[in-house]
C-alpha positions as CSV (number, residue, x, y, z in Angstrom):
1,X,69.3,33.9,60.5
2,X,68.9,34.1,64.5
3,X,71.7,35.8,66.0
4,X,72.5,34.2,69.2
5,X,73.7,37.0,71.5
6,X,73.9,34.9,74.7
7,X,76.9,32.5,73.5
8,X,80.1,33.0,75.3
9,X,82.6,34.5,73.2
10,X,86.0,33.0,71.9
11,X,88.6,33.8,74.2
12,X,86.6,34.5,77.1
13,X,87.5,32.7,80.5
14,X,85.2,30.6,82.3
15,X,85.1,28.1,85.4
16,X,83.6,25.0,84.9
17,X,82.8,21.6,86.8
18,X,83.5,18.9,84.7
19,X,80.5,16.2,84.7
20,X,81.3,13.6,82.6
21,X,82.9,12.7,79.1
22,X,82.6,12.7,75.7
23,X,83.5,10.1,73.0
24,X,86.4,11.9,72.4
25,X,87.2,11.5,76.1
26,X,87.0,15.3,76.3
27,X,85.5,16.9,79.2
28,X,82.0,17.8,79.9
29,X,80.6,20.4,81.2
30,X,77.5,22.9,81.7
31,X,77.5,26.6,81.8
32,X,74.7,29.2,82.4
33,X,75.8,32.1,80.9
34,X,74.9,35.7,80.5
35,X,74.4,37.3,76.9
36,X,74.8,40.5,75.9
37,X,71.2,40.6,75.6
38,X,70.3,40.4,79.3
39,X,69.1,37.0,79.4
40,X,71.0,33.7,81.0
41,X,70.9,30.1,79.2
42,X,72.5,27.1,80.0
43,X,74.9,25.6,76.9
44,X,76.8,22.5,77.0
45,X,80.2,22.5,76.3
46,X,83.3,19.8,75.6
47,X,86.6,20.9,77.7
48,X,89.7,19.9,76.6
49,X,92.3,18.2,79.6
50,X,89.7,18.1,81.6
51,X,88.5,15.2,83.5
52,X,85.1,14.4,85.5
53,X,85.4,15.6,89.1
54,X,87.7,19.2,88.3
55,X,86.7,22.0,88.6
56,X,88.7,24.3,86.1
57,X,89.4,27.8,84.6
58,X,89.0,27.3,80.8
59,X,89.0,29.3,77.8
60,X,86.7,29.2,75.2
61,X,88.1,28.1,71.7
62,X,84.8,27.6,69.8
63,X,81.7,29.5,70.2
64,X,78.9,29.0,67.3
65,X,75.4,26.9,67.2
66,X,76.9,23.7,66.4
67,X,79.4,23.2,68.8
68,X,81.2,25.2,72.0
69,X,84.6,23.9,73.2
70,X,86.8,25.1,75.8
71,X,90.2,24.2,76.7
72,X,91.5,24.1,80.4
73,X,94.0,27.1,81.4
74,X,94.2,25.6,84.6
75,X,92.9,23.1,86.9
76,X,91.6,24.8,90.6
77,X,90.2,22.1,92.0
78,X,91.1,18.4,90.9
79,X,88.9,15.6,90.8
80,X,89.9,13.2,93.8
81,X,90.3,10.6,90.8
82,X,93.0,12.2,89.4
83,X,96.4,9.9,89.4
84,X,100.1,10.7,88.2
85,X,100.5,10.0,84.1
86,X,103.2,7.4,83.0
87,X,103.7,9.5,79.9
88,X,106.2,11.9,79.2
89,X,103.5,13.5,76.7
90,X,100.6,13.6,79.1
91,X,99.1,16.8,80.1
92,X,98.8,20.1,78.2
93,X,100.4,21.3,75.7
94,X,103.2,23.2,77.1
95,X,106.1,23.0,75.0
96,X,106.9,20.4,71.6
97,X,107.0,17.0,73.8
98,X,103.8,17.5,75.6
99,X,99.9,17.9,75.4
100,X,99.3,14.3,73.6
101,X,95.7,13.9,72.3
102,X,96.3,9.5,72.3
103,X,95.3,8.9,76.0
104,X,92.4,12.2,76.9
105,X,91.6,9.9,80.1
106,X,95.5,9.0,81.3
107,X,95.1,11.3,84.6
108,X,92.0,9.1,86.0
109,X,92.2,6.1,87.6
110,X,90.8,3.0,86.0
111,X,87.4,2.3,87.7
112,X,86.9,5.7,87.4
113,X,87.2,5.7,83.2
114,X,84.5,2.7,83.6
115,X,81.9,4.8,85.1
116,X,82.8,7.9,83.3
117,X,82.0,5.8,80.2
118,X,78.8,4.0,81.2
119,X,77.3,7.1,82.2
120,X,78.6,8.7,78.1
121,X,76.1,5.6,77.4
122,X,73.5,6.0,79.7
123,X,73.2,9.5,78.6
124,X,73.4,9.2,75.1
125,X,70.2,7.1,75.4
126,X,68.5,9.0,77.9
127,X,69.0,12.7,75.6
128,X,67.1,10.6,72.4
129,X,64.1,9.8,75.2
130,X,65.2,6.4,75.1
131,X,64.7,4.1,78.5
132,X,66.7,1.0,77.6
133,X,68.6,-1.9,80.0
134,X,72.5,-0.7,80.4
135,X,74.2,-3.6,81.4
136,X,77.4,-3.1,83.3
137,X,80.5,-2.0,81.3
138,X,82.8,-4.9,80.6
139,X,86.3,-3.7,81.6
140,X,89.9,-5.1,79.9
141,X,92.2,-7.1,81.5
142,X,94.7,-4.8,81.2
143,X,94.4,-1.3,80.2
144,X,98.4,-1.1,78.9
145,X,100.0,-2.1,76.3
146,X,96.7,-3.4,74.6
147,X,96.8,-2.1,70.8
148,X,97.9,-4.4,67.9
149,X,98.1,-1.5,65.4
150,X,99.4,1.9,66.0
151,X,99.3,4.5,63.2
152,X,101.8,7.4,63.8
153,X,102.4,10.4,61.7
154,X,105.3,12.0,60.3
155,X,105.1,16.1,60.3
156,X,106.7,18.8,61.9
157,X,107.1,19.4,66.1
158,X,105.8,22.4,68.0
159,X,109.9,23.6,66.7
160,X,109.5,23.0,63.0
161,X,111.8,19.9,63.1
162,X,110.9,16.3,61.1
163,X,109.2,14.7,63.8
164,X,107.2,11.1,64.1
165,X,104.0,10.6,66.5
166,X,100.5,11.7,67.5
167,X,98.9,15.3,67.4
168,X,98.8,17.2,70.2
169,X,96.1,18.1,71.2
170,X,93.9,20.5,68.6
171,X,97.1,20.8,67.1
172,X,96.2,19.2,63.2
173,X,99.6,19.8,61.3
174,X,102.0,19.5,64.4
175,X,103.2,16.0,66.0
176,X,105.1,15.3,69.4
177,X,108.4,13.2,68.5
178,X,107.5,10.1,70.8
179,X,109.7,9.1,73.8
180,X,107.0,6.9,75.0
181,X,103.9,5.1,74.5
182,X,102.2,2.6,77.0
183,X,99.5,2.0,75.0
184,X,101.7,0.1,72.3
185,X,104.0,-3.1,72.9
186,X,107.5,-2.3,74.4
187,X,109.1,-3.4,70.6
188,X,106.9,-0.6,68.7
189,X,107.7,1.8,71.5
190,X,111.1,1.9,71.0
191,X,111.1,1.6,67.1
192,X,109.2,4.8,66.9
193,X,112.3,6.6,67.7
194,X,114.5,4.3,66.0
195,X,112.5,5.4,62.8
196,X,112.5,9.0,63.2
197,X,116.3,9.0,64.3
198,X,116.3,7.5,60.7
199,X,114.6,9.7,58.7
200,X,116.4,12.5,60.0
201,X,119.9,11.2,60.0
202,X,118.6,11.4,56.0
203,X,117.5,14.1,56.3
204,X,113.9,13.1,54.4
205,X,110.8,15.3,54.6
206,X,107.6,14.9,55.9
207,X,104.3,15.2,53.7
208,X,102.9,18.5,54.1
209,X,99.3,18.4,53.1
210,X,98.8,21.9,52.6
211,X,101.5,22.3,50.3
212,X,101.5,19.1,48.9
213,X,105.0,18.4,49.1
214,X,107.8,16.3,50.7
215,X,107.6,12.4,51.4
216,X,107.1,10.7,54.5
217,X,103.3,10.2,55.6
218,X,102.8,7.5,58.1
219,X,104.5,4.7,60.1
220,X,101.9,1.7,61.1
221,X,103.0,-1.1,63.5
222,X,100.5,-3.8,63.7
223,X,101.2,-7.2,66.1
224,X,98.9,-10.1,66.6
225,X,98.9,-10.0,70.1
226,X,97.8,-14.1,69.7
227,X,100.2,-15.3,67.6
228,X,103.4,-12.9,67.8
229,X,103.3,-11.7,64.6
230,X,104.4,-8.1,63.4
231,X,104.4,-6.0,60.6
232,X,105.9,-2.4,59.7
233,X,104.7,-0.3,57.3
234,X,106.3,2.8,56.0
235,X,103.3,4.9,53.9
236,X,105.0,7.9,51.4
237,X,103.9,10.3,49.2
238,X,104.8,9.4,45.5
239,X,107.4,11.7,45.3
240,X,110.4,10.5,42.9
241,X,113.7,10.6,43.0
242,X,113.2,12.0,47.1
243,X,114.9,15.2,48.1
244,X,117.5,14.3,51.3
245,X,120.3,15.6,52.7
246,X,122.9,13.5,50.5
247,X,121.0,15.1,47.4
248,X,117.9,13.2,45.2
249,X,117.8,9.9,45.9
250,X,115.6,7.3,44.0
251,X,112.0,6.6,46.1
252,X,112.8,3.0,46.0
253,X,116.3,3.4,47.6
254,X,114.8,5.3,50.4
255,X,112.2,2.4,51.4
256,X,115.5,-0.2,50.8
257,X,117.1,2.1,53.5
258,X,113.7,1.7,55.6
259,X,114.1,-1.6,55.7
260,X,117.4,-2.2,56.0
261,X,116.6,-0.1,59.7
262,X,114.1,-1.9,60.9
263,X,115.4,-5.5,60.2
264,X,118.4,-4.3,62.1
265,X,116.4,-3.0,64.8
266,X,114.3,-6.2,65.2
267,X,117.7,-8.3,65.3
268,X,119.4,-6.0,67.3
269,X,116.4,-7.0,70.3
270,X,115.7,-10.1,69.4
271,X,112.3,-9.8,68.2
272,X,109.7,-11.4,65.3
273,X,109.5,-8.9,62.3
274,X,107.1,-10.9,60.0
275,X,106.9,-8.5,57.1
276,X,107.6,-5.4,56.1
277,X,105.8,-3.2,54.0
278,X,106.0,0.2,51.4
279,X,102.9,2.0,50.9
280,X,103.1,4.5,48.6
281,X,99.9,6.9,48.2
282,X,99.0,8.5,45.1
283,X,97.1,11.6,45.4
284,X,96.0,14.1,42.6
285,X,93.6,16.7,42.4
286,X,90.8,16.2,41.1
287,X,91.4,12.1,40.6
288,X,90.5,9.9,43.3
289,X,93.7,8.9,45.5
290,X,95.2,5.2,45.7
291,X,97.8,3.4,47.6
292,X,100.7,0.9,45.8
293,X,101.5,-1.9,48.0
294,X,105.2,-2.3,48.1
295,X,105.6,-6.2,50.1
296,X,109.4,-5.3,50.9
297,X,109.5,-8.7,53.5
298,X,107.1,-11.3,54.2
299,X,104.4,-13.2,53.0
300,X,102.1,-9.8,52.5
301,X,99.6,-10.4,55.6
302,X,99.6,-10.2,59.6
303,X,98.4,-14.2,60.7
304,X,96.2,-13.5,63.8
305,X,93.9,-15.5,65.8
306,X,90.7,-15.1,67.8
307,X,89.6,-17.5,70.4
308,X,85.8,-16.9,71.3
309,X,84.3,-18.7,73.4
310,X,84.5,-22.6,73.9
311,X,85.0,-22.7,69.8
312,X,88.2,-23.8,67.9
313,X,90.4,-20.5,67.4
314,X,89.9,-19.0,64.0
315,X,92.9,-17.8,62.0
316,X,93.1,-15.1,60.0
317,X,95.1,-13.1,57.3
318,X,95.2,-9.8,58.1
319,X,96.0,-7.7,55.0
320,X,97.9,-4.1,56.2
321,X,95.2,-1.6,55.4
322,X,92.4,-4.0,56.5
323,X,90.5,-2.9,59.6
324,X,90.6,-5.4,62.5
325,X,89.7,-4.3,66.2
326,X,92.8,-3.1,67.3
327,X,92.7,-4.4,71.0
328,X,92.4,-8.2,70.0
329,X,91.5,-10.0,73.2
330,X,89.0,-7.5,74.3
331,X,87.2,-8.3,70.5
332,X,87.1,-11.5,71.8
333,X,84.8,-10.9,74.7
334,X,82.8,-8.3,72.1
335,X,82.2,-11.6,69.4
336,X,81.0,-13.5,72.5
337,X,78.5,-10.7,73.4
338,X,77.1,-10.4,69.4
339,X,76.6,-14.3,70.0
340,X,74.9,-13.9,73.3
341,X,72.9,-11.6,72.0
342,X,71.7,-13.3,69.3
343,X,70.9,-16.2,71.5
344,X,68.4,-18.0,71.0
345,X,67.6,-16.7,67.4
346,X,70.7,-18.6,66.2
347,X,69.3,-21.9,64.8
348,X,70.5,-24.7,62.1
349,X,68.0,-23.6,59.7
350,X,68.4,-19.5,59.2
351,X,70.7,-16.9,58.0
352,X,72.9,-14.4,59.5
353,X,73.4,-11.3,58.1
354,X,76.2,-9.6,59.0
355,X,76.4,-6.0,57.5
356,X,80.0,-4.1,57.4
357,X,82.1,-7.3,57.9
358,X,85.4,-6.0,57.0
359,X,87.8,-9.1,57.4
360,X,85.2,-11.2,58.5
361,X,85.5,-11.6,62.5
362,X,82.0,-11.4,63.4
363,X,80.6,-13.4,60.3
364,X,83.1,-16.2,60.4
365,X,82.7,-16.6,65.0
366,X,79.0,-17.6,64.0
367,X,79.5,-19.4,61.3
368,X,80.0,-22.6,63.4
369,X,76.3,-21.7,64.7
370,X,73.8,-21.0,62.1
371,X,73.1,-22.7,58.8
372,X,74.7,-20.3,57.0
373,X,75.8,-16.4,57.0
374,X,76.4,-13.6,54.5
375,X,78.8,-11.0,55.5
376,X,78.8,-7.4,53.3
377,X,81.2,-4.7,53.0
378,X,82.5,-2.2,50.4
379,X,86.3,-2.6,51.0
380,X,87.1,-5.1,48.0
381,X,90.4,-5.2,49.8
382,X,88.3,-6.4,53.5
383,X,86.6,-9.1,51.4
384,X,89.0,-10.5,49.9
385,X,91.1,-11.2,53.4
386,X,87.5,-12.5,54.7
387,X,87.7,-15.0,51.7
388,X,90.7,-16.3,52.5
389,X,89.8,-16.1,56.2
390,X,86.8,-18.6,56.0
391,X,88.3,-21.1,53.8
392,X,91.6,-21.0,56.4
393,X,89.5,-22.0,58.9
394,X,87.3,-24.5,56.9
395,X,83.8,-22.5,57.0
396,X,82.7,-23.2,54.1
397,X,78.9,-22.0,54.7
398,X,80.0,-18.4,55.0
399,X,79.3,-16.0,51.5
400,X,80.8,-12.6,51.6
401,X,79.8,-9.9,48.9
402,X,81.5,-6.6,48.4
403,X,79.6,-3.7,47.8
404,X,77.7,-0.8,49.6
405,X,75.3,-2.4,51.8
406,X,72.4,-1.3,50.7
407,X,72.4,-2.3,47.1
408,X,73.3,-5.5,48.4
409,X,70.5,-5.9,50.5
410,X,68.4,-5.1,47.6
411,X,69.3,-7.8,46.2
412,X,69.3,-10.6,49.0
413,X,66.4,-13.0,49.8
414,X,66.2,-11.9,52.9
415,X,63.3,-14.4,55.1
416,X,62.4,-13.4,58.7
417,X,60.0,-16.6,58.7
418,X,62.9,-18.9,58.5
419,X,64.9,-17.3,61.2
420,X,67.3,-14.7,59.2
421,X,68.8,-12.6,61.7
422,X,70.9,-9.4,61.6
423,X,74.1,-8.0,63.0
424,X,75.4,-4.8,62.1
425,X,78.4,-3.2,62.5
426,X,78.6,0.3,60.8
427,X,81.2,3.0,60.9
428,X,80.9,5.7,63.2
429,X,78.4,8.0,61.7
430,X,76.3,5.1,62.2
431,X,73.6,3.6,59.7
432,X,73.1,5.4,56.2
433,X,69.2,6.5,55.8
434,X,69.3,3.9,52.8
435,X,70.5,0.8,54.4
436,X,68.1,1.7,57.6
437,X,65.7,1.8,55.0
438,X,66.0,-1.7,53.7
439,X,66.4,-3.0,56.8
440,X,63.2,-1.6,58.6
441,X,61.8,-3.2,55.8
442,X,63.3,-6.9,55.9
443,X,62.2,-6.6,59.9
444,X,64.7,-9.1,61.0
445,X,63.0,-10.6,64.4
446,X,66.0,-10.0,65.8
447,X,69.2,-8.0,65.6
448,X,72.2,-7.4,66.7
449,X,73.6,-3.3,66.3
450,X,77.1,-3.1,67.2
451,X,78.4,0.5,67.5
452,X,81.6,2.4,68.5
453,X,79.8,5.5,69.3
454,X,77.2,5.9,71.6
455,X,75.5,9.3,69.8
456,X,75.1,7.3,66.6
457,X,74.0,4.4,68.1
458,X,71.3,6.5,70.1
459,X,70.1,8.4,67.2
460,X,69.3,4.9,64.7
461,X,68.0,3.2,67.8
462,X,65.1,5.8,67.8
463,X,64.0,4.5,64.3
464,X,64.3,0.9,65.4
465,X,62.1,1.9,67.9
466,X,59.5,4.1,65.8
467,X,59.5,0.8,63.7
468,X,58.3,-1.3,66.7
469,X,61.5,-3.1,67.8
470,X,61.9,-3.3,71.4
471,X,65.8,-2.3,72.5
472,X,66.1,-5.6,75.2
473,X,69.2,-4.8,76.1
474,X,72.4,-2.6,75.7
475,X,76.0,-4.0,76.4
476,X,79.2,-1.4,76.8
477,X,82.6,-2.8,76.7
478,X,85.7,-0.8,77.2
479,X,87.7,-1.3,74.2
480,X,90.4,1.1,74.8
481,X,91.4,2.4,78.0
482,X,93.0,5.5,78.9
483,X,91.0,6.9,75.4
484,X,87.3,7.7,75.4
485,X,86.3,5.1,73.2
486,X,83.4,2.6,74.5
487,X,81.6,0.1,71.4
488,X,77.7,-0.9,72.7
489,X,76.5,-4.2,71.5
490,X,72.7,-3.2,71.5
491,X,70.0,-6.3,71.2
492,X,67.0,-5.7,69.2
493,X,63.9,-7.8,68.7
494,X,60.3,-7.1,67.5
495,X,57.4,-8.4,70.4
């Protein structure tokens, strides 16, 4: 094994100019460094509260041949697009209510996070050798109050007390007890604490993975931000009768008490609560886990809508643990992209294929287009709501399969000659060898890779272009400010 003397060592302070960001919305920076061994390299390194433009004293956290991290001790010189935070939790971790890892990119100002991003893109591509159009970034409306689902954990604060948020920074086990969230809706901001006030005033116990014990796992809040809709969901551990300060307690009088607090809450301000939900997750070693669905109010589904383009809205049924892009107008400008890229290739005679589906949103806003299209995806859960989905809207020329995409495509008569296209829409570790397989070997005339993270996207784009596709053009759009996160709609096509 090589022994590499010249990495920096953990602990060891450094300054740093901060260059650009990473998907994480960390910071990025380089550092030429002198070994032990006499001799200076250059590594690169992600800093954590750090932001492009500071210069900053940092201390290295991570130090091995796959990855070297730093996080900021102090910031000596800030970047000129540095703003004040709204957030009480912004910043670095500094006592129990602070250091947030939600919003990474808070402390910049807006047009700043655009470029920051473009250039993530941009040099994603150019660090596989690829020279590809970048089209501008597509920027939201509004970079507040966007989400339509926010998960939040229950664990223990930086003060070992039952609290109910997000991680603090590079802090796994521990959560900050929100007072505040602007990326949410007002209603979700305040029931967060409403909630936790809750479950302590029971005094109930949050899951601790590492022990596997106590109760409390998650709280999810998803709105349809189209058609006012909301649904709570309280996920537990399948712990029962449930230990609380008034002595054991049966599970299911515990999630009556839940919802007894929310509905209250929700009349209290005068707002929709559409359904309420009690997830409880069953997890065993050695067996594979599973989640009970507990429909404690409503009809068991979020009703959303999509309006793309100059097309009827579609409607859908949005089951609580299906994925759906959780800023829902910007997924409306992305759905128009996928078409626009397409362009041309969409015809009334072929096929579109369109790989990961989930619920259906890209399959079912093309539907109207093309003869026909197939959407694939191994949630059984995701298919199942896409069902439902296409025959809400009255698309009845849309099949969906579930089941891993490439033994579905094994399957499938796939026929470039008719004018079968393909849009894919993998999760973030991007393509798997098989399914990149199969498809370098249907060679699609053209396709559609949409991708939330640039690295992933860069890496399968290199095949694609091994295999003689040309890369005509790549699309960013911000899908979440104040976070890191940028999906790429990239348009492929063989010459």
């Amino acid at each position: 094994m090589v022994k590499y003397r010249g990495l920096p060592r953990r602990g060891e302070l450094v300054t740093l100019t901060i260059r650009g960001i990473t998907p994480q919305g960390q910071g990025e920076a380089r550092l030429t460094h002198l070994g032990d061994d006499g001799i200076s390299r250059e590594w690169g390194l992600e800093v954590r509260n750090a932001l492009p433009g500071d210069e900053v004293e940092a201390c290295i956290v991570q130090a091995s041949r796959r990855k070297l991290a730093a996080a900021t001790v102090r910031v000596l010189r800030p970047s000129p697009a540095r703003r004040p935070t709204r957030c009480p939790h912004a910043g670095m971790r500094i006592d129990a209510h602070t250091g947030c890892g939600g919003c990474p990119l808070q402390a910049l100002d807006y047009p700043t996070q655009l470029a920051a991003k473009e250039e993530m893109v941009a040099r994603a591509m150019r660090d596989e050798g690829l020279s590809v159009p970048l089209a501008p970034i597509i920027p939201v409306a509004s970079p507040w109050f966007y989400r339509n689902k926010m998960e939040l954990t229950f664990a223990e604060d930086g003060q070992g007390r039952l609290g109910l948020g997000l991680h603090p920074m590079g802090y796994k086990h521990e959560v900050i007890d929100l007072r505040a969230c602007f990326l949410l809706s007002p209603f979700a901001d305040l029931l967060a604490p409403h909630v936790s006030a809750w479950a302590k005033a029971l005094g109930l116990e949050a899951f601790i993975f590492r022990q596997d014990r106590g109760f409390l796992r998650t709280l999810t809040i998803r709105e349809g931000k189209r058609s006012g809709q909301r649904v709570v969901i309280l996920t537990t551990a399948a712990e029962d009768p449930v230990n609380t300060a008034h002595g054991p307690m049966p599970a299911q009088e515990v999630a009556a008490s839940f919802s007894a607090c929310v509905r209250a809450f929700a009349e209290e301000k005068g707002e929709p609560l559409d359904g309420l939900h009690w997830m409880v997750h069953h997890a065993k070693k050695g067996q594979r886990s599973w989640v009970e669905d507990h429909v404690l109010a409503g009809p068991g589904y979020l009703r959303e809508a999509l309006h793309i383009g100059n097309t009827a809205p579609l409607h859908f049924k949005v089951h609580p643990l299906a994925f759906f892009q959780p800023n829902t107008l910007q997924a409306e400008r992305l759905y128009e992209e996928v078409a626009l890229a397409l362009g041309e290739a969409l015809t009334a005679r072929g096929r579109v294929y369109d790989l990961y589906c989930g619920t259906g949103t890209i399959a079912l806003s093309l539907a109207r287009r093309v003869h026909s299209v197939v959407g694939v995806d191994l949630s059984a859960e995701a298919i199942a709501n896409a069902v439902q989905n296409a025959q809400d809207n009255g698309l009845a020329n849309v099949t969906f399969i579930a089941g891993d995409v490439g033994e579905v495509l094994e399957q499938q008569r796939f026929d470039a000659a008719r004018g079968d296209v393909v849009v894919v829409d993998p999760p973030r570790r991007g393509l798997l060898p098989g399914a990149k397989r199969l498809l370098l070997a249907m060679r699609p005339r053209r396709l559609v890779y949409v991708s939330c993270n640039p690295l992933a996207l860069a890496a399968d784009l290199i095949d694609f272009r091994d295999a003689g596709y040309q890369v005509t053009r790549v699309q960013p759009i911000d899908m979440l400010p104040q976070t890191g996160h940028v999906e790429c709609v990239a348009s492929l096509s063989l010459p």
